[in-house]
C-alpha positions in Angstrom: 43.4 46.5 7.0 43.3 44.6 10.1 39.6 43.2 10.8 38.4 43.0 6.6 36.0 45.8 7.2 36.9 47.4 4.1 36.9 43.8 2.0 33.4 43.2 3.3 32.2 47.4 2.5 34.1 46.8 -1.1 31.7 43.5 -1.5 28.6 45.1 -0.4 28.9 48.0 -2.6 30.6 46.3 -5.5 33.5 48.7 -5.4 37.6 48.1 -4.9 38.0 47.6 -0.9 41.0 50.1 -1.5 39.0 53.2 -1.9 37.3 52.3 1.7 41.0 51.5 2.6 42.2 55.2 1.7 38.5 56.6 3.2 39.4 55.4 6.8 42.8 56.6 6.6 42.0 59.9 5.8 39.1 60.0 8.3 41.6 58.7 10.8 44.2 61.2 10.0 41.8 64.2 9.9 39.4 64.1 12.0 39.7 60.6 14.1 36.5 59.7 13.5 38.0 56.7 11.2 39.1 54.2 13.8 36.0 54.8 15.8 33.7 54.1 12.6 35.8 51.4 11.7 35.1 49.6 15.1 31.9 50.3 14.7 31.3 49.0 10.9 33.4 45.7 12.5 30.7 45.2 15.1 28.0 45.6 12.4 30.1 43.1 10.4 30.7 40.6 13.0 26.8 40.7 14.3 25.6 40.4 10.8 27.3 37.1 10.0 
C-alpha cells in the first residue's frame, strides 16, 4: 500500500506482503478497524527502525 506496512509484516513473517495487503482491505471494508491498525502497525514500524 501506501506506508510499506504490509512489505515490512510480509518480511517479518516470511510470507507474500499481498496476503497482509488483502487482510487490511477486508478489515477496512468490514469492520474499519483496518486503517486504524494499519496506522498503528506504521508507528510500530517507523519507531522500530
Amino acid at each position: 500500500m501506501i506506508l510499506g506496512v504490509c512489505d515490512w509484516l510480509g518480511s517479518k513473517f516470511s510470507t507474500d506482503p499481498l496476503v497482509f495487503r488483502i487482510i487490511f482491505v477486508v478489515l477496512a471494508l468490514a469492520y474499519g478497524t483496518g486503517i486504524g491498525l494499519y496506522l498503528i502497525l506504521w508507528i510500530i514500524k517507523a519507531i522500530s527502525k
